[in-house]
SEDRENLO-548016 format. One record per residue: y, z, x of N, C-alpha, C in turn; chain; residue number from 1. Coordinates in nm, 2 decimals. Example, Ala and Ser with C-alpha at 12.3 -4.5 7.8 and 13.67 -1.06 7.14 Angstrom:
<guros>
nnorth:nup:neast:canorth:caup:caeast:cnorth:cup:ceast:ch:i
-0.57:0.78:1.32:-0.45:0.78:1.23:-0.33:0.78:1.32:A:1
-0.22:0.71:1.28:-0.11:0.71:1.37:0.00:0.79:1.29:A:2
</guros>
This chain:
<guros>
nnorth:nup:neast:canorth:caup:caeast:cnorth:cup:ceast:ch:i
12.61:12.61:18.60:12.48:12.63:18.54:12.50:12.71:18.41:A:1
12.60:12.82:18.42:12.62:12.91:18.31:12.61:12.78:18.20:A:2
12.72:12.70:18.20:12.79:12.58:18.11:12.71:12.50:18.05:A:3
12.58:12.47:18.13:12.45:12.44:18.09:12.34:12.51:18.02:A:4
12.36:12.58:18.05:12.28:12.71:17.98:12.34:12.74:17.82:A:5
12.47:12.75:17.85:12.55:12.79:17.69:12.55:12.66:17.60:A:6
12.56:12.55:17.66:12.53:12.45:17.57:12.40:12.40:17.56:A:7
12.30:12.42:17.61:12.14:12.43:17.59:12.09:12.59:17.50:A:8
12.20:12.67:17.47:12.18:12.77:17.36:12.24:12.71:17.24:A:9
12.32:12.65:17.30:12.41:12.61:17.12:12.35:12.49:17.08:A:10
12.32:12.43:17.16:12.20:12.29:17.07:12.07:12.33:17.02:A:11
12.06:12.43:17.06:11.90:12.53:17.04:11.91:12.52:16.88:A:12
12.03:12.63:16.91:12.11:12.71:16.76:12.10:12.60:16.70:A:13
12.22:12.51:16.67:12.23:12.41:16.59:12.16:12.33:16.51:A:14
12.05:12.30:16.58:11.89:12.21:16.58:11.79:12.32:16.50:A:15
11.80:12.46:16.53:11.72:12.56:16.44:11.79:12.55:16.30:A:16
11.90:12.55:16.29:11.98:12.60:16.16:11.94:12.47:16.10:A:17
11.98:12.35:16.17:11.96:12.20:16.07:11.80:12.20:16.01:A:18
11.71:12.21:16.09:11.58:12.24:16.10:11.54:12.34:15.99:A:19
11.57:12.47:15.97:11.54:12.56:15.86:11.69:12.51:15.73:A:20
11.74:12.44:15.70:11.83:12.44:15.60:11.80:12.31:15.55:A:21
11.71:12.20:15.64:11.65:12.08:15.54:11.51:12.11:15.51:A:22
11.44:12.25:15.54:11.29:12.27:15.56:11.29:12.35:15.43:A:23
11.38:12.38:15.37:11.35:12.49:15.27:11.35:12.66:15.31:A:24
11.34:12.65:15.42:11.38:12.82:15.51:11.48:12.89:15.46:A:25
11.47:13.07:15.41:11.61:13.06:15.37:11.74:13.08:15.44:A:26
11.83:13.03:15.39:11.97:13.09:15.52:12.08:13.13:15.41:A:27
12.05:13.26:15.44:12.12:13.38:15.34:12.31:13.37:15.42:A:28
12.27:13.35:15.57:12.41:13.34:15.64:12.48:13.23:15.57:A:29
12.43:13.09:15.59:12.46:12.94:15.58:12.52:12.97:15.46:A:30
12.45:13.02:15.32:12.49:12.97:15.20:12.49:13.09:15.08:A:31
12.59:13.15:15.07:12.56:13.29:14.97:12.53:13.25:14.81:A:32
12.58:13.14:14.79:12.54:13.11:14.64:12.41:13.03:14.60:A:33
12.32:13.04:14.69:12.18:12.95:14.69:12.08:13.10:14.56:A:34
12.09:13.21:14.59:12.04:13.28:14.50:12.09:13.30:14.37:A:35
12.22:13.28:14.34:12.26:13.23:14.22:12.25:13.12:14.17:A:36
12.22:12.97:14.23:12.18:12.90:14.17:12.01:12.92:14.15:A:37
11.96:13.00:14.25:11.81:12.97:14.21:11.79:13.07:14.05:A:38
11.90:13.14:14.04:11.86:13.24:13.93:11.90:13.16:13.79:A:39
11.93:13.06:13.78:12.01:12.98:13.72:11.91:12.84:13.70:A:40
11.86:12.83:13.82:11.73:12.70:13.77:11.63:12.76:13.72:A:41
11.57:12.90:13.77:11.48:12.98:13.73:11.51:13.01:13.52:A:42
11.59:13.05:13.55:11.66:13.05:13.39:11.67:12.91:13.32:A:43
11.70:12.80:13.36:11.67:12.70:13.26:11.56:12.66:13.28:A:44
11.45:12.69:13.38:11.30:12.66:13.38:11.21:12.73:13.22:A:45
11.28:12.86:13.24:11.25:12.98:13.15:11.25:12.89:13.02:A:46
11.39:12.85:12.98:11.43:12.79:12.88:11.34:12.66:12.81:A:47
11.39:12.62:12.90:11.29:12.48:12.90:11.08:12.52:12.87:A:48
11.08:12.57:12.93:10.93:12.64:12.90:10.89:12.68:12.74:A:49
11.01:12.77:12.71:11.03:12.87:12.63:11.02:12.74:12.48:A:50
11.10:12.64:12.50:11.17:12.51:12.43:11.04:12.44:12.39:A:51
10.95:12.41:12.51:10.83:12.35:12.49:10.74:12.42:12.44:A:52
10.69:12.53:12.40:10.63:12.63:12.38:10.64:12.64:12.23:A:53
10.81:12.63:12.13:10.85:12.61:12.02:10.83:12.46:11.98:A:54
10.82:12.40:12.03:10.79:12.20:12.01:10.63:12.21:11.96:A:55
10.57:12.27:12.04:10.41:12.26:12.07:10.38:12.35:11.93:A:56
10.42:12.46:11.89:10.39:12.54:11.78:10.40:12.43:11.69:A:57
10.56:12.44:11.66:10.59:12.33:11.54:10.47:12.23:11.51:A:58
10.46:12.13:11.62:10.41:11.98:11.64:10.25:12.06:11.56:A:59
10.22:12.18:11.61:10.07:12.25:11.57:10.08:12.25:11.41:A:60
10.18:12.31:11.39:10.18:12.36:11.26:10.21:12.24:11.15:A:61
10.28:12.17:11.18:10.31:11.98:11.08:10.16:11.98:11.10:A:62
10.08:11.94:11.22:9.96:11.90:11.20:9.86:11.95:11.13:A:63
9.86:12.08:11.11:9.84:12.14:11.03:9.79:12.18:10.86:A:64
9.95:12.12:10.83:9.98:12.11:10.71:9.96:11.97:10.67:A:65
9.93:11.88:10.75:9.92:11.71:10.72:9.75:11.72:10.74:A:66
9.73:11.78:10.77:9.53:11.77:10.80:9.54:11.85:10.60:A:67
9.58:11.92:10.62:9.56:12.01:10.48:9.60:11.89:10.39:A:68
9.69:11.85:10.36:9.74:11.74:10.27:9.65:11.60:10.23:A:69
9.64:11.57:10.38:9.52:11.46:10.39:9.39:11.47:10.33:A:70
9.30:11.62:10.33:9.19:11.70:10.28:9.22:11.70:10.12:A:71
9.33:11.75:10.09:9.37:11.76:9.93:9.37:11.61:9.81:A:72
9.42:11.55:9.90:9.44:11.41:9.87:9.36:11.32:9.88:A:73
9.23:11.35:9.97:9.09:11.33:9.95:8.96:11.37:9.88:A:74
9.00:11.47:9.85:8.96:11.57:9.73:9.00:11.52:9.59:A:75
9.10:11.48:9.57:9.15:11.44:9.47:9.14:11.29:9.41:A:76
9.06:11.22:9.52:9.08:11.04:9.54:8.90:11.05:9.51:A:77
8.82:11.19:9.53:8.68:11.21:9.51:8.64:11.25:9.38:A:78
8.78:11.33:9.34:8.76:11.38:9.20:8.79:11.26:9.10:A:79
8.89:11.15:9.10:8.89:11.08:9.02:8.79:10.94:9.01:A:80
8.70:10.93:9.14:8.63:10.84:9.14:8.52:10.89:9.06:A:81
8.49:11.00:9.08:8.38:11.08:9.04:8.39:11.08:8.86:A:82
8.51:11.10:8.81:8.55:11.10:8.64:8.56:10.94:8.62:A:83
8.55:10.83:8.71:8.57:10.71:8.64:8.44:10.69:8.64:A:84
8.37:10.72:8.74:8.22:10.62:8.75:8.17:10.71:8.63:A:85
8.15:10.84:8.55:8.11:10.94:8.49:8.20:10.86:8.35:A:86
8.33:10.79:8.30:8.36:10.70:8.20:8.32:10.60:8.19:A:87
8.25:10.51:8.31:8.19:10.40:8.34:8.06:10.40:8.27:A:88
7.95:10.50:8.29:7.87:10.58:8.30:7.84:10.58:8.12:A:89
7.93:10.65:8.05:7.92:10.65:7.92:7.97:10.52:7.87:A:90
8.08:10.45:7.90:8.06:10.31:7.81:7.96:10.23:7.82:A:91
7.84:10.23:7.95:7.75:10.17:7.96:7.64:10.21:7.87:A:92
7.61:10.38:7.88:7.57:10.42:7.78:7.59:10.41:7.59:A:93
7.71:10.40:7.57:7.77:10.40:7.44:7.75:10.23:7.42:A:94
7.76:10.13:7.53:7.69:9.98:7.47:7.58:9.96:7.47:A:95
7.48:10.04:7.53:7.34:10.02:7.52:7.27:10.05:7.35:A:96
7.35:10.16:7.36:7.31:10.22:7.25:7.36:10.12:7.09:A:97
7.49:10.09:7.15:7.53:9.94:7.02:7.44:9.83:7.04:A:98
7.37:9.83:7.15:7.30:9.69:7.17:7.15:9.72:7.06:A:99
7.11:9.86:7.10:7.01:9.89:7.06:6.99:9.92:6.85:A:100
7.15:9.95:6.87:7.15:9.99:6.69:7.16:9.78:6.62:A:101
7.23:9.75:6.66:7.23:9.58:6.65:7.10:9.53:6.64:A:102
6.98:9.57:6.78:6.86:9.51:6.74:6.76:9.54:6.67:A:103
6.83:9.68:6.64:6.75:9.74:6.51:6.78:9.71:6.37:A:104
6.90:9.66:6.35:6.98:9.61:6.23:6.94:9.45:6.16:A:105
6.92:9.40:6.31:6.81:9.26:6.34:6.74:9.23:6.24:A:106
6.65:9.39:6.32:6.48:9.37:6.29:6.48:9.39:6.12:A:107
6.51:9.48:6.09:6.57:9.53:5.96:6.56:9.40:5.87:A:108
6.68:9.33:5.91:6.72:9.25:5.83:6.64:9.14:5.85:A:109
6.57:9.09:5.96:6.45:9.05:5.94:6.33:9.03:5.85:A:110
6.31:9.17:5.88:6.17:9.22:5.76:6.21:9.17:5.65:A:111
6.37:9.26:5.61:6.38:9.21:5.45:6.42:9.05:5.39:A:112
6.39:9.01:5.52:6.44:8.88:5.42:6.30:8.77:5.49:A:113
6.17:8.85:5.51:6.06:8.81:5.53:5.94:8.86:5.44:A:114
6.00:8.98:5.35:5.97:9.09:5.28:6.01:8.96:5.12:A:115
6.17:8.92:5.13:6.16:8.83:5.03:6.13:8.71:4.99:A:116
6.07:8.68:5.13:6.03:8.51:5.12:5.90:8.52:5.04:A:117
5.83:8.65:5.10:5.66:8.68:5.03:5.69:8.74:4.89:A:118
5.80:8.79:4.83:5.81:8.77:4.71:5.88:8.65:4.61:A:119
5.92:8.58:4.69:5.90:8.48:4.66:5.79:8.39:4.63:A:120
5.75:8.38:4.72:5.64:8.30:4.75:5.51:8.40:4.61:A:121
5.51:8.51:4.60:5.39:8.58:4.56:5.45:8.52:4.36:A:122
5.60:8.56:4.35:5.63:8.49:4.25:5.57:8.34:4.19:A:123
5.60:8.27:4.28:5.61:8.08:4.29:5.45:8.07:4.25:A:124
5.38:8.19:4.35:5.19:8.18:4.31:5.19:8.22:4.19:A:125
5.23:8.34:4.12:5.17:8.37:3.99:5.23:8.29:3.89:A:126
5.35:8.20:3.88:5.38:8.14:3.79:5.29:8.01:3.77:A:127
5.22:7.95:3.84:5.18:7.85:3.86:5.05:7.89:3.80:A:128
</guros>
């Protein structure tokens, strides 16, 4: 019975230990270097964190400077449309104004050579 008993304690044991060492339980007996590796994954968690944390600034700060660039470069695509249609603006102006000296030049020359037909004509009457 003892015989049975001692190996009904040691399968106990055995089945607790397998039981707490696939469960995540800790077994400071089982395994002395499990706290050095956890200080060690803990530390490249750190790292890695620490890593992402400098990615995310950067990635912040390019964005940053490319929103500003974008804005400058829109500004500047506003300023030059703004000075062409404002060139546009005056040659339309500066041909109107040739259109208008032309039709005055016209009329001008019109009159005077409507101005000569009647002296003509006022001539042609008094010689007669």
């Amino acid at each position: 019975m003892n015989k049975l008993l001692a190996i009904l304690a040691a399968t106990f044991f055995a089945a607790s230990s397998f039981a707490a060492s696939h469960t995540g339980a800790p077994m400071t007996a089982a395994s002395g270097a499990t706290p050095a590796a956890s200080a060690a994954v803990a530390k490249e968690m750190k790292a890695d964190a620490k890593a992402d944390e400098k990615a995310a600034k950067a990635k912040a700060a390019a964005d940053k400077k490319k929103a500003k660039a974008d804005a400058k470069a829109a500004k500047k695509a506003a300023d030059a449309e703004k000075k062409a249609e404002k060139a546009a603006a005056g040659a339309k102006a500066t041909k109107t104004k040739a259109e208008a000296e032309a039709t005055k030049d016209k009329a001008v020359a019109g009159a005077k050579a409507d101005e000569k037909k009647a002296e003509v004509k006022a001539d042609a009457a008094t010689k007669k």
